[in-house]
N, CA and C atoms as an extended XYZ file, in Angstrom:
525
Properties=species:S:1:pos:R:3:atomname:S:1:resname:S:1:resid:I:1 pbc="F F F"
N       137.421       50.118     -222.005 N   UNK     1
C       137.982       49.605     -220.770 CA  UNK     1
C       139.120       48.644     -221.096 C   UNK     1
N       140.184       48.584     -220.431 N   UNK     2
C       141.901       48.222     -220.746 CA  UNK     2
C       141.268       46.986     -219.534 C   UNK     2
N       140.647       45.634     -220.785 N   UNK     3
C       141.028       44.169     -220.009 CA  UNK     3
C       142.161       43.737     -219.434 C   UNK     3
N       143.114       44.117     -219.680 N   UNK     4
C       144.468       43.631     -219.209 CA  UNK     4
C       144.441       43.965     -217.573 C   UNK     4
N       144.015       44.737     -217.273 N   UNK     5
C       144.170       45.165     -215.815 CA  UNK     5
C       142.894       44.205     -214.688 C   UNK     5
N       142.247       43.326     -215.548 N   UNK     6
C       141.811       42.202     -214.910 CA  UNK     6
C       141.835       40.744     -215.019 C   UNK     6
N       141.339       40.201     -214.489 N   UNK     7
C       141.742       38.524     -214.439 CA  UNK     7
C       140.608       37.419     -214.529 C   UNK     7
N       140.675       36.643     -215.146 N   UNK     8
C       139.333       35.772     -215.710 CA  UNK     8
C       139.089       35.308     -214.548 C   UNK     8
N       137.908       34.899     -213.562 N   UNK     9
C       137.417       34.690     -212.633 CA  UNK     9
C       137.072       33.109     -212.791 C   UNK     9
N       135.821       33.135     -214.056 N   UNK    10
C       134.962       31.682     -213.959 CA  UNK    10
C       134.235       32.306     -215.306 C   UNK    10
N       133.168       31.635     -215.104 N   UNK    11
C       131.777       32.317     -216.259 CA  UNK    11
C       130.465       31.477     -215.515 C   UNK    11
N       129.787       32.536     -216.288 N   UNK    12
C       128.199       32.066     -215.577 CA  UNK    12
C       127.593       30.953     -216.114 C   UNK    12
N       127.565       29.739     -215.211 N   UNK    13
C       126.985       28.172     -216.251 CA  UNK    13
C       125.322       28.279     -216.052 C   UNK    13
N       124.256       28.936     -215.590 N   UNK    14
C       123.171       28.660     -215.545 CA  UNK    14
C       122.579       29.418     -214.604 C   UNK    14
N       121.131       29.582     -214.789 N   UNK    15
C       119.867       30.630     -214.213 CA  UNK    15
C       119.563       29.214     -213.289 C   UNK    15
N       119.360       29.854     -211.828 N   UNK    16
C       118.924       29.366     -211.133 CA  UNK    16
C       117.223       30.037     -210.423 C   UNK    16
N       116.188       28.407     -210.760 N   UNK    17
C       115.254       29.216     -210.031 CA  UNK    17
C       114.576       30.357     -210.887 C   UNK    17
N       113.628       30.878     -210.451 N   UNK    18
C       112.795       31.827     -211.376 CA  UNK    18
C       112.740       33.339     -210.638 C   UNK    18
N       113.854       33.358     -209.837 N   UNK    19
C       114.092       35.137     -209.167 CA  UNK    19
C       115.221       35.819     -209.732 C   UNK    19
N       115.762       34.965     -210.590 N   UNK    20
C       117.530       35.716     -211.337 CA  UNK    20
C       118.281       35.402     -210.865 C   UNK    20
N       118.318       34.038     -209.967 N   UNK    21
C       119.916       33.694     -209.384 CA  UNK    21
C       120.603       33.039     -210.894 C   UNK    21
N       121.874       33.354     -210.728 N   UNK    22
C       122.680       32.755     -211.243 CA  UNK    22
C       123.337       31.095     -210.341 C   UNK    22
N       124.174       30.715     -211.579 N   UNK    23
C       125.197       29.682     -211.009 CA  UNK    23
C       126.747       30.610     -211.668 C   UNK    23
N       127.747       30.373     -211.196 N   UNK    24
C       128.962       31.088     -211.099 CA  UNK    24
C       129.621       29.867     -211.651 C   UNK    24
N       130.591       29.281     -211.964 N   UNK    25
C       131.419       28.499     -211.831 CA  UNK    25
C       133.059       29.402     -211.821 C   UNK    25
N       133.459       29.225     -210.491 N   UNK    26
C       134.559       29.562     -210.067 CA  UNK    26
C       135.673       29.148     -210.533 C   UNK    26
N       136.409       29.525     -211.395 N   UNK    27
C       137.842       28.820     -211.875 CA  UNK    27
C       139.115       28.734     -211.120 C   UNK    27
N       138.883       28.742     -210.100 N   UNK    28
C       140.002       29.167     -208.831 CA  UNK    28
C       140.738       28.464     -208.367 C   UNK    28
N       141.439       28.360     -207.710 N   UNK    29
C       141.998       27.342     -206.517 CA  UNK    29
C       141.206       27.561     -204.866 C   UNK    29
N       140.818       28.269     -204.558 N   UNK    30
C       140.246       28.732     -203.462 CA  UNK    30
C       138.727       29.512     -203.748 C   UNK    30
N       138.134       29.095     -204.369 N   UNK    31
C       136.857       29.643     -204.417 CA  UNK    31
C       135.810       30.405     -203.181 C   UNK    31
N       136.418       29.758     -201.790 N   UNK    32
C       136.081       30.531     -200.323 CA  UNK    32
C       136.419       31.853     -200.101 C   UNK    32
N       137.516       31.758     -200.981 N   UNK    33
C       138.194       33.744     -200.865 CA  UNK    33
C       137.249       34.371     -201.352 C   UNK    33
N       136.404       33.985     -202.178 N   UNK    34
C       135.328       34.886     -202.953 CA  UNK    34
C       133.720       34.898     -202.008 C   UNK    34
N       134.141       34.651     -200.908 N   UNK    35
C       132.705       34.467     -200.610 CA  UNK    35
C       132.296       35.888     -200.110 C   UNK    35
N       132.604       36.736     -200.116 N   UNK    36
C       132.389       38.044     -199.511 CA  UNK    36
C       132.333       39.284     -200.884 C   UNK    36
N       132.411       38.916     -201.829 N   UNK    37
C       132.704       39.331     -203.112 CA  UNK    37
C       131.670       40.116     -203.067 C   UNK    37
N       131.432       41.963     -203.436 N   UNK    38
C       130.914       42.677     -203.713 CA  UNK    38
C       130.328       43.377     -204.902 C   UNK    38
N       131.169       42.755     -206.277 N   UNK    39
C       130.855       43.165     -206.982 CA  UNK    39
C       131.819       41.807     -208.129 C   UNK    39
N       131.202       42.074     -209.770 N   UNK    40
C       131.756       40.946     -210.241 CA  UNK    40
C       131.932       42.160     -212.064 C   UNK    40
N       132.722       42.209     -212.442 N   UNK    41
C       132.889       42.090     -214.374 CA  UNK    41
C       132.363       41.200     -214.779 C   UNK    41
N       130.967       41.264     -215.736 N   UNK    42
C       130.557       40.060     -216.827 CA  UNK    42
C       131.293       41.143     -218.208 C   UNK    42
N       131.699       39.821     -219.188 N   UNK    43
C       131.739       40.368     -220.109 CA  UNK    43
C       130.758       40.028     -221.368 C   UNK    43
N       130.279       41.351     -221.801 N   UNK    44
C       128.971       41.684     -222.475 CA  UNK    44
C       129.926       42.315     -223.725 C   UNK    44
N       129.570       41.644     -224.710 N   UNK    45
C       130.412       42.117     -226.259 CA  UNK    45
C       131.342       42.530     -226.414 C   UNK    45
N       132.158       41.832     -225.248 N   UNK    46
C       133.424       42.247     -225.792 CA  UNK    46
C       133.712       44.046     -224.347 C   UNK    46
N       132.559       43.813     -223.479 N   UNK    47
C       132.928       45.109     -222.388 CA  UNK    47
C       132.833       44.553     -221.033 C   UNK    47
N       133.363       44.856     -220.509 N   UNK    48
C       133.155       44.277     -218.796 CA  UNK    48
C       132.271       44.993     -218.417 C   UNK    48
N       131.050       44.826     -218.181 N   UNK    49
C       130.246       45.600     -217.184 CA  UNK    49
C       129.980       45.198     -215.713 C   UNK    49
N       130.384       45.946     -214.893 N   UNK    50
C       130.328       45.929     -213.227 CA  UNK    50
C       128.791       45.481     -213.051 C   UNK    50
N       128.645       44.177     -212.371 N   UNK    51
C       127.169       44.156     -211.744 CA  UNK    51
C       127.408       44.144     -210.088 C   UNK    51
N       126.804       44.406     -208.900 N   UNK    52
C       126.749       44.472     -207.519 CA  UNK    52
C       126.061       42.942     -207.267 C   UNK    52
N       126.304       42.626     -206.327 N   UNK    53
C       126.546       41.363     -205.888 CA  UNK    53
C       125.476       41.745     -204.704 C   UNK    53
N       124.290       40.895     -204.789 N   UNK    54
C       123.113       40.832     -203.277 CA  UNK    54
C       123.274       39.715     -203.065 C   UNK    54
N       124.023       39.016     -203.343 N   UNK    55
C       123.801       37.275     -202.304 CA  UNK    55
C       124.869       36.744     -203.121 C   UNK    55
N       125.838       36.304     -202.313 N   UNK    56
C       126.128       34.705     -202.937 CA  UNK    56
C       126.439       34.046     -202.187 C   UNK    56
N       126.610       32.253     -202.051 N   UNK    57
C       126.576       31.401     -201.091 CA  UNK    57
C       127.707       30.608     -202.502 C   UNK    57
N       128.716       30.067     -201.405 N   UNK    58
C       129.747       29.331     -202.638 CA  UNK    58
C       129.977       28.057     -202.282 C   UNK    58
N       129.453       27.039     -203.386 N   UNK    59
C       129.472       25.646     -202.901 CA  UNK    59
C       130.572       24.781     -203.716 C   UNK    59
N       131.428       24.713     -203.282 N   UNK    60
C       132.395       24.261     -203.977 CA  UNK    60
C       133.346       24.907     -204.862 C   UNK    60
N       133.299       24.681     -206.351 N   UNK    61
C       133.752       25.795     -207.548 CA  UNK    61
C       132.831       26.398     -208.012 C   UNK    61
N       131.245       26.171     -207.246 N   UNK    62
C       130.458       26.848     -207.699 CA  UNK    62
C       129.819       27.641     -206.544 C   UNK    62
N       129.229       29.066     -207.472 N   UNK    63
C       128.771       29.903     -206.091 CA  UNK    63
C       127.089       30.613     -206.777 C   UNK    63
N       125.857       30.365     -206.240 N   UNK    64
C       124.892       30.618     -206.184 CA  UNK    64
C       125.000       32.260     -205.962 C   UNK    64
N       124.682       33.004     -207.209 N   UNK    65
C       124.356       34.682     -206.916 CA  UNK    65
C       123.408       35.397     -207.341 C   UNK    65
N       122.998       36.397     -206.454 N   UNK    66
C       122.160       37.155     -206.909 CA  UNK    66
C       122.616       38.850     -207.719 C   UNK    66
N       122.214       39.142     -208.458 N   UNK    67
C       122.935       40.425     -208.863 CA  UNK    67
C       121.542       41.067     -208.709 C   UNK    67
N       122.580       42.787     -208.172 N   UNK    68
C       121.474       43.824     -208.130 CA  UNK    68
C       120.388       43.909     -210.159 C   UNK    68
N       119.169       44.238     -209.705 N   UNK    69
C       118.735       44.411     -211.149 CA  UNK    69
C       118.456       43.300     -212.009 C   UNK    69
N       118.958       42.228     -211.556 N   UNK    70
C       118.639       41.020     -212.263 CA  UNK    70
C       117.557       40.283     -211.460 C   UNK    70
N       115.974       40.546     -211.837 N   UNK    71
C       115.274       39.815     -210.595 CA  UNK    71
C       114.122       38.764     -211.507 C   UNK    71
N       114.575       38.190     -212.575 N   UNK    72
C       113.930       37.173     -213.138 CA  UNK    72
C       114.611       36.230     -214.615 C   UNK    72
N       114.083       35.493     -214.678 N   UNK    73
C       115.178       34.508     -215.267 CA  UNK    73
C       115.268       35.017     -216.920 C   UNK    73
N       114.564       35.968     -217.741 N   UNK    74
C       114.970       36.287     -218.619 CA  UNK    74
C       115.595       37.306     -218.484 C   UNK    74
N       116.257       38.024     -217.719 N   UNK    75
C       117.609       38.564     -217.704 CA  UNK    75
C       118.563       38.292     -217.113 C   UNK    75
N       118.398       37.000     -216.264 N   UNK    76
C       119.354       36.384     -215.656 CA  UNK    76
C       119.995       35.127     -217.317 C   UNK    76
N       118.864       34.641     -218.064 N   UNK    77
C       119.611       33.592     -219.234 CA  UNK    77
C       120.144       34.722     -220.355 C   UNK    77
N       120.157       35.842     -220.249 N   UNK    78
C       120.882       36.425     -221.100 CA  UNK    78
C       122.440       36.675     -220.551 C   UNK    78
N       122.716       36.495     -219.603 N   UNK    79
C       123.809       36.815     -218.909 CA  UNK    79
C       124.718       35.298     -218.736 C   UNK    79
N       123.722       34.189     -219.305 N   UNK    80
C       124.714       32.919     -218.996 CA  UNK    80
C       125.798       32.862     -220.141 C   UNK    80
N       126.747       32.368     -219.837 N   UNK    81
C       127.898       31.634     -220.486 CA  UNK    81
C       128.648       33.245     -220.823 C   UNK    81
N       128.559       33.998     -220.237 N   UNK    82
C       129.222       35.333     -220.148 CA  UNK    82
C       130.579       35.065     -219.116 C   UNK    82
N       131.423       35.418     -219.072 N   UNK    83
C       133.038       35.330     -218.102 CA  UNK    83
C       132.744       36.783     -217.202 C   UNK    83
N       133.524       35.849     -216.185 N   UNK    84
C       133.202       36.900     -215.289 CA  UNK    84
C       135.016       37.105     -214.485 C   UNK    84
N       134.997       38.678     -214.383 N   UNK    85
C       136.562       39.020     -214.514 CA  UNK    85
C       136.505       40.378     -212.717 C   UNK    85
N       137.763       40.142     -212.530 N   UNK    86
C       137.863       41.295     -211.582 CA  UNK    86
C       139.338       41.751     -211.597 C   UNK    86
N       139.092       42.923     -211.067 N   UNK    87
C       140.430       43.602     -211.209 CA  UNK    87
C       141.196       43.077     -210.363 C   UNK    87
N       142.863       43.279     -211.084 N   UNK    88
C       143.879       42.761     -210.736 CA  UNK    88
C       144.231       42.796     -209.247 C   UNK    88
N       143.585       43.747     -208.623 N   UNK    89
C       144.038       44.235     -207.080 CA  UNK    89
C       143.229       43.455     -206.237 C   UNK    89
N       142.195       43.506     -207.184 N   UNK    90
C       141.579       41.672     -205.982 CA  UNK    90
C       142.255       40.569     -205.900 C   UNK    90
N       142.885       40.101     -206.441 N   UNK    91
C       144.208       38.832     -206.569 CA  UNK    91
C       144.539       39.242     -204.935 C   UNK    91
N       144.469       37.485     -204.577 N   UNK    92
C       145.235       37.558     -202.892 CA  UNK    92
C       146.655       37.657     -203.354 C   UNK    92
N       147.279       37.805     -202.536 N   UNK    93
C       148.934       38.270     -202.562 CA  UNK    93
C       149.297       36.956     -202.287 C   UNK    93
N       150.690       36.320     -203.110 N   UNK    94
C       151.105       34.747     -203.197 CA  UNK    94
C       152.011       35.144     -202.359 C   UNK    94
N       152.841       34.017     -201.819 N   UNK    95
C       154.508       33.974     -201.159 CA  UNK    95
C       154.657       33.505     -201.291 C   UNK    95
N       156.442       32.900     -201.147 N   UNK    96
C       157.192       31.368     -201.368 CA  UNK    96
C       156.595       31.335     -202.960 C   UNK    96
N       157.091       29.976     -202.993 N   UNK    97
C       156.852       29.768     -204.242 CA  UNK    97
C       155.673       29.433     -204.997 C   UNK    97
N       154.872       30.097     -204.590 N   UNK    98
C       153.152       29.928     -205.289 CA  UNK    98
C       153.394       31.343     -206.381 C   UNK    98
N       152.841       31.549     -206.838 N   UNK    99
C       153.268       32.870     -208.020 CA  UNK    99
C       151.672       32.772     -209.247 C   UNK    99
N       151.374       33.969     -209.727 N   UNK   100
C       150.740       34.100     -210.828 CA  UNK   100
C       151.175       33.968     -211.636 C   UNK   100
N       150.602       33.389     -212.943 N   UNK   101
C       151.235       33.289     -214.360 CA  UNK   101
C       151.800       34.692     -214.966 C   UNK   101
N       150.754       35.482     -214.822 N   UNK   102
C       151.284       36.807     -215.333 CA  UNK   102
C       152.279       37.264     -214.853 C   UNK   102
N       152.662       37.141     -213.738 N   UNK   103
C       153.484       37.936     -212.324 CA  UNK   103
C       154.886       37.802     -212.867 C   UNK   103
N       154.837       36.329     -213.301 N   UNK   104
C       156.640       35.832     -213.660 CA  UNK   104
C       156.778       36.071     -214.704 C   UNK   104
N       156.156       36.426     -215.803 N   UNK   105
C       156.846       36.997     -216.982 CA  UNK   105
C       157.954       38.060     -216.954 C   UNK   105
N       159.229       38.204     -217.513 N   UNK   106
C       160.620       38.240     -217.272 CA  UNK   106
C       161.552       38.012     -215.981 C   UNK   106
N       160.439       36.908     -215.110 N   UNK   107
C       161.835       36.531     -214.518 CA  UNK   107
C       162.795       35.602     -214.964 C   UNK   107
N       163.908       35.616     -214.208 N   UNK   108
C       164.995       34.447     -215.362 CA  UNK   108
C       164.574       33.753     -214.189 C   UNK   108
N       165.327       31.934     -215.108 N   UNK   109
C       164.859       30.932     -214.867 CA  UNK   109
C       166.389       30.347     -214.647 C   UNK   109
N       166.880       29.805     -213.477 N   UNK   110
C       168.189       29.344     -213.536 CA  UNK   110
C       167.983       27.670     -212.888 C   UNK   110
N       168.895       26.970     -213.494 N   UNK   111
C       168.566       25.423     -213.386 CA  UNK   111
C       169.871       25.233     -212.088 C   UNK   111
N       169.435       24.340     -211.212 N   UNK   112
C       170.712       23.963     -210.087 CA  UNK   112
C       171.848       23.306     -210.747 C   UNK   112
N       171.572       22.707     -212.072 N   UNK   113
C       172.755       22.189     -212.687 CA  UNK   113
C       173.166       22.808     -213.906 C   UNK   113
N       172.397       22.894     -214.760 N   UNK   114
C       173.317       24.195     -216.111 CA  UNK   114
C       173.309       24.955     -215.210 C   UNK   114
N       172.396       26.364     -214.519 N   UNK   115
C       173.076       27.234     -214.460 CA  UNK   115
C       171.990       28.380     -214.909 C   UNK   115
N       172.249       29.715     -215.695 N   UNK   116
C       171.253       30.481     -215.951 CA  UNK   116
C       171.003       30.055     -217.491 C   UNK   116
N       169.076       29.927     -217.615 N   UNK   117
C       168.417       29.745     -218.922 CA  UNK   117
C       168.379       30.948     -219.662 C   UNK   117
N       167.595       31.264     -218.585 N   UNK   118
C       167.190       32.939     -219.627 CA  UNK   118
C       165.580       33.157     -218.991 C   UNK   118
N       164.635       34.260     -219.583 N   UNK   119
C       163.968       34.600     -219.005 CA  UNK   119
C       162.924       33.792     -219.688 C   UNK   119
N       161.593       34.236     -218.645 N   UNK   120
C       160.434       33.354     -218.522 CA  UNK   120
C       159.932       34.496     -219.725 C   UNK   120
N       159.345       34.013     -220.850 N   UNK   121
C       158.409       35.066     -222.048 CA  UNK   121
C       157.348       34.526     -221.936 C   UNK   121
N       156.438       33.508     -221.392 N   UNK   122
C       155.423       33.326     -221.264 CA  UNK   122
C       154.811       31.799     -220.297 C   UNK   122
N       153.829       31.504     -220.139 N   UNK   123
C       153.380       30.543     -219.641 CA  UNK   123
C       152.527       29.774     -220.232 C   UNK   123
N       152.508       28.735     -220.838 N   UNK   124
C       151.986       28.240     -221.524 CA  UNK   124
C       150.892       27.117     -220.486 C   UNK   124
N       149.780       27.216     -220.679 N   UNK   125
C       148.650       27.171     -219.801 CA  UNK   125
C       147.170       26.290     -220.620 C   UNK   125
N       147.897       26.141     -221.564 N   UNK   126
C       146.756       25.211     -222.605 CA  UNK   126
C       146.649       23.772     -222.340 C   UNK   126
N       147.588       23.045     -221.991 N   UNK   127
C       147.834       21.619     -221.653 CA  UNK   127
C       147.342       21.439     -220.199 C   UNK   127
N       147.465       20.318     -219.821 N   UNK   128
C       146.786       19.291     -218.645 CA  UNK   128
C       148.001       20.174     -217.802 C   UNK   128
N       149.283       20.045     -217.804 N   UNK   129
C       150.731       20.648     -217.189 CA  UNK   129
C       151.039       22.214     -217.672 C   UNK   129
N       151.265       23.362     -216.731 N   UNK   130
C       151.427       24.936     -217.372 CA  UNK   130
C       153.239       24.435     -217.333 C   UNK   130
N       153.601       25.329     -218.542 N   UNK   131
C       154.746       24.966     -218.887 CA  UNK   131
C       155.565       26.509     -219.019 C   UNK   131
N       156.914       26.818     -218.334 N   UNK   132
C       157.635       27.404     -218.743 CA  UNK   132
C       158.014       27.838     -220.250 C   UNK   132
N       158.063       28.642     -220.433 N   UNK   133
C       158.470       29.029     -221.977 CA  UNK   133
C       159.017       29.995     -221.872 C   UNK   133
N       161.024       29.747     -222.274 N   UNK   134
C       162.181       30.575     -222.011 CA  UNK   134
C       162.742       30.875     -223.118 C   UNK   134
N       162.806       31.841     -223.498 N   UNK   135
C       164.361       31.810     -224.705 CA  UNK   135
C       165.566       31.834     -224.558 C   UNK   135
N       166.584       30.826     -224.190 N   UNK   136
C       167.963       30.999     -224.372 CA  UNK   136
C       168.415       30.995     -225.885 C   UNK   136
N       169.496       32.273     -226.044 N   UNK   137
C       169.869       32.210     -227.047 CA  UNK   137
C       168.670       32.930     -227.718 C   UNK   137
N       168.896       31.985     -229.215 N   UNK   138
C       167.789       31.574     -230.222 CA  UNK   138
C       166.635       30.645     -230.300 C   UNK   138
N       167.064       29.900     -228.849 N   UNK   139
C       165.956       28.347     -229.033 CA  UNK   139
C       165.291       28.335     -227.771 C   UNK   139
N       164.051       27.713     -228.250 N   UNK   140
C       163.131       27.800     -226.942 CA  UNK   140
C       163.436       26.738     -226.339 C   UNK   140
N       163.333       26.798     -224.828 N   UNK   141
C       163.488       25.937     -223.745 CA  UNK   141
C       161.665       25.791     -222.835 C   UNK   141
N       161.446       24.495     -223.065 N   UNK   142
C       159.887       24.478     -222.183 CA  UNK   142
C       160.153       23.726     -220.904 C   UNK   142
N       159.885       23.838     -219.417 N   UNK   143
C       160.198       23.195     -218.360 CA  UNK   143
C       158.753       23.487     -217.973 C   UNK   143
N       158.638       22.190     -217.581 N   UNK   144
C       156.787       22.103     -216.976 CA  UNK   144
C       157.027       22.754     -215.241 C   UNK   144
N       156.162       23.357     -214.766 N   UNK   145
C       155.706       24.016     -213.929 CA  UNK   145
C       154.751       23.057     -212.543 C   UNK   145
N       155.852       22.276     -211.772 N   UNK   146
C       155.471       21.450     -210.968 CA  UNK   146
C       156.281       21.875     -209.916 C   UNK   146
N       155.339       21.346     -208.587 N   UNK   147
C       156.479       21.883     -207.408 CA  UNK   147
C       157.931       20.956     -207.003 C   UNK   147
N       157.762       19.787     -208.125 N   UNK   148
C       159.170       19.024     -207.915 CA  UNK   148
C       160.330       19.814     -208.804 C   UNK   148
N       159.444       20.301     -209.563 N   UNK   149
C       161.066       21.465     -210.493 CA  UNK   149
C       160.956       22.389     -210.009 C   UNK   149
N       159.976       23.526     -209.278 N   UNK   150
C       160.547       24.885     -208.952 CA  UNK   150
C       160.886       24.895     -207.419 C   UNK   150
N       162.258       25.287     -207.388 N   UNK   151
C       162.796       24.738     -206.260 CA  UNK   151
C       162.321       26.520     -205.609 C   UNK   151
N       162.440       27.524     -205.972 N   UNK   152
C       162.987       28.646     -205.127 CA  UNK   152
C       162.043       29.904     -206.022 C   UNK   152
N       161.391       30.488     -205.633 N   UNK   153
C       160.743       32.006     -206.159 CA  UNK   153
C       161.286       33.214     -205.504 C   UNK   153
N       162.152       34.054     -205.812 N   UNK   154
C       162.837       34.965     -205.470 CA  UNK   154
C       162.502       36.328     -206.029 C   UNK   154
N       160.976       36.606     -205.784 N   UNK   155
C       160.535       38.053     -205.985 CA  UNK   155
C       161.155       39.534     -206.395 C   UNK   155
N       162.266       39.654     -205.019 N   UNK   156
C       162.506       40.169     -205.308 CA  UNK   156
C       163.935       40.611     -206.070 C   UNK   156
N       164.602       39.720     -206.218 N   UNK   157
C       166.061       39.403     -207.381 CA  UNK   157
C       165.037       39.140     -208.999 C   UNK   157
N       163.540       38.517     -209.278 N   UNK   158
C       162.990       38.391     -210.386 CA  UNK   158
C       163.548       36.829     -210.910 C   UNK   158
N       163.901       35.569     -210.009 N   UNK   159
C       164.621       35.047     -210.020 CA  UNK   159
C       164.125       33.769     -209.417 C   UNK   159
N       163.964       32.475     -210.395 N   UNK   160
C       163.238       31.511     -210.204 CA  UNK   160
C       164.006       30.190     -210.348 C   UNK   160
N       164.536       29.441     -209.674 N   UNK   161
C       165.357       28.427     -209.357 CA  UNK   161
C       165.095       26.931     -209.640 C   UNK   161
N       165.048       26.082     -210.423 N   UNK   162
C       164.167       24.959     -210.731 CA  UNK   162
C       165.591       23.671     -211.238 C   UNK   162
N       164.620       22.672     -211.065 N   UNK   163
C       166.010       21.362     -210.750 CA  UNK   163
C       164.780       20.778     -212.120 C   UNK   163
N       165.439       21.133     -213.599 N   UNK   164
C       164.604       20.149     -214.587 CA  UNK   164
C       165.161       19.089     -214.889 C   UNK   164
N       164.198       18.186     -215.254 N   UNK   165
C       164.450       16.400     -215.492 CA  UNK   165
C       165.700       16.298     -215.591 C   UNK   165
N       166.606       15.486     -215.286 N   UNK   166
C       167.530       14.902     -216.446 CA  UNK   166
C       167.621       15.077     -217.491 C   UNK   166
N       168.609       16.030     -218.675 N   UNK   167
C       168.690       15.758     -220.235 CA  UNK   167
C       167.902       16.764     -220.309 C   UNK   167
N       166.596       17.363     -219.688 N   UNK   168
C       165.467       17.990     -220.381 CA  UNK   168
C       166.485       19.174     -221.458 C   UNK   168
N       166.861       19.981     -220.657 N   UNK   169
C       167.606       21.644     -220.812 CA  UNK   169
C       168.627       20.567     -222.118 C   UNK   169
N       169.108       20.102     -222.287 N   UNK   170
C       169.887       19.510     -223.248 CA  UNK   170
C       169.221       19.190     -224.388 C   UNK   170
N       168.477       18.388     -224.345 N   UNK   171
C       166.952       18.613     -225.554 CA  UNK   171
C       166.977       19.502     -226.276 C   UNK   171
N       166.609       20.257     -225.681 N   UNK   172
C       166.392       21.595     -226.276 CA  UNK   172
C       167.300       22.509     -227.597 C   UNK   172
N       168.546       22.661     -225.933 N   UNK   173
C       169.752       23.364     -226.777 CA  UNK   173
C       170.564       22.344     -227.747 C   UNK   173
N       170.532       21.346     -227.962 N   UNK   174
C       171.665       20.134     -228.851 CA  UNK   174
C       171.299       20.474     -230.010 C   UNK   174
N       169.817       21.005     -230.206 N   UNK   175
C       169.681       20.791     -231.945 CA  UNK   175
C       169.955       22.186     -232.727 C   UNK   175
């Protein structure tokens, strides 16, 4: 099964109770979108296996579930600290300037004052701040990913408009 065509959800933090509920922890921004959720990807060695969804109630970033087949807590604690993934077509649809990380990879990145950078090659998503990561030229350019720098998301031109610090874009290219 080709992981790429899904998206990390959360992972399972704990067996709830002695009937096989799980605990979910939702990695989301909107964890309510999931409350109707029919089905979930755990990943089991390295495979996504589809489990069906009989209950869940979502309290916060976390959502209380029941899976079909799982009806007691030693096959519900084999399933903890497993990630849980769904396909890409479940993603709600963004507008304006809200965007997926994956989504903007090769759009270009043009500053209101230089002008055009070059394109987006990745998102760097490890730090406290997700950070642009462009190649102009030969040299990398990083612009953090806040709604005070991205001024404009332009879908369909592939075309992302951002006002970075003072000096930042100069940093970069001087050396």
């Amino acid at each position: 099964m080709d992981q790429s065509n899904y998206y990390y959800l959360g992972y399972i933090s704990k067996t709830v109770g002695n009937k096989g509920d799980l605990s979910f922890f939702l990695d989301t921004d909107e964890p309510g979108a999931y409350a109707e959720l029919s089905m979930v990807f755990i990943n089991i060695k390295e495979t996504l296996v589809p489990y069906q969804i009989q209950k869940i109630k979502i309290q916060g970033q976390k959502a209380q579930v029941h899976l079909e087949d799982i009806d007691n807590v030693e096959l519900a604690s084999k399933l903890t600290g497993s990630t849980l993934h769904l396909p890409m077509e479940f993603l709600p649809t963004l507008s304006g300037n809200n965007f997926y990380y994956h989504e903007i990879i090769g759009f270009e990145i043009e500053d209101t004052k230089f002008g055009k950078i070059g394109v987006v090659n990745n998102v760097i998503d490890s730090t406290s701040q997700a950070i642009f990561q462009i190649m102009h030229s030969d040299k990398e350019v990083l612009i953090p990913i806040t709604d005070n720098i991205v001024k404009k998301v332009n879908r369909k031109s592939k075309l992302i408009t951002v006002e970075a610090p003072e000096g930042l874009i100069e940093i970069y290219l001087s050396s």
